[in-house]
N, C-alpha and C positions, 0 to 999 in steps of 0.2 A: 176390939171385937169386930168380926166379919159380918158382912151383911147376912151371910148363911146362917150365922151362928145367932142371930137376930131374928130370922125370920124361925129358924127351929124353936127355938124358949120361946116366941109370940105364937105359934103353932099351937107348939105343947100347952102357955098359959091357957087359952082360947079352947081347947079341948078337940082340934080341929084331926089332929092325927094323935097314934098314940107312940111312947118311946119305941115300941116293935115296930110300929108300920115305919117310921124313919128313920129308923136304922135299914131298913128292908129298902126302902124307895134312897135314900145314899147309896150305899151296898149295889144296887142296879142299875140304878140309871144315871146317878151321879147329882141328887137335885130333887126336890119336891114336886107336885104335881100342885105348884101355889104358885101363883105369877100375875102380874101387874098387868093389865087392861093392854098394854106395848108387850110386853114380853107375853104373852099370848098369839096375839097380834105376828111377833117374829114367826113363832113355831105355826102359825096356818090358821089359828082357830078365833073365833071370835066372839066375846062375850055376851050370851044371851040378855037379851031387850029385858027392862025392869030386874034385871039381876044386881043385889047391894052387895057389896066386898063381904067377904069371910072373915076377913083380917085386915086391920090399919095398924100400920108400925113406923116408927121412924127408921129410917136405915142412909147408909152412907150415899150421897150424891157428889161426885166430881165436877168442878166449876173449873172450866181452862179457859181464863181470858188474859188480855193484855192490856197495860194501861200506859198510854202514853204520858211522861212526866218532863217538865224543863230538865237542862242537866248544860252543865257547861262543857268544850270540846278542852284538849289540852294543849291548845293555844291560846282559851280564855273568851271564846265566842261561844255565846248564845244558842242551844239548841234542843230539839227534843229527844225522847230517845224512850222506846218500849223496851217494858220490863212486863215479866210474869207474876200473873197474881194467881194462879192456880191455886187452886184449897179444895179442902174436904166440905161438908156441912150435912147435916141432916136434913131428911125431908121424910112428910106425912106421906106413907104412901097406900095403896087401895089392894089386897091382894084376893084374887079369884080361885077358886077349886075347879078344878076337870070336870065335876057334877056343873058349872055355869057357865060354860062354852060348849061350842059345838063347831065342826069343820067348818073354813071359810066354803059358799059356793062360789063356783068359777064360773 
């Protein structure tokens, strides 16, 4: 399941938009008018003072690290050697409506 497709069913549970309006707001713009505190933040806008999430959902988060582990050479010496430990996992996240932001001032 996509994060998309996560945040539309948490939408739709939550009574936040209706099956018409998101199919209308895909259809046009490619994407809900619902976005995390940062993904607001990207697009310009910033979440108005005392304003509480619309919506808390779990959805997919990207972890790209590396972990150094011993590992022997194929001569038989002693050494270390990074590998990848990338993965998926879920995370709680805070989503906002276009009614709780307003344009960054410059």
């Amino acid at each position: 399941m996509t994060n998309t497709t996560i945040i539309v069913n948490s939408a739709l549970d939550a009574g936040i938009f209706t099956e018409e309006q998101i199919k209308q707001y895909l259809e046009s713009i490619g994407e809900l008018p619902l976005h995390t505190f940062n993904g607001w933040k990207e697009r310009g806008f910033v979440v108005r003072k005392g304003q509480k999430a619309a919506l808390k959902c779990d959805i997919w988060k990207y972890s790209k690290k590396t972990e150094t582990v011993p590992a022997k050479t194929p001569e038989g010496k002693e050494t270390e050697q990074e590998i990848d430990i990338n993965h998926y996992y879920k995370k709680l996240s805070h989503f906002f409506t276009v009614a709780q932001v307003e344009p960054v001032q410059a």
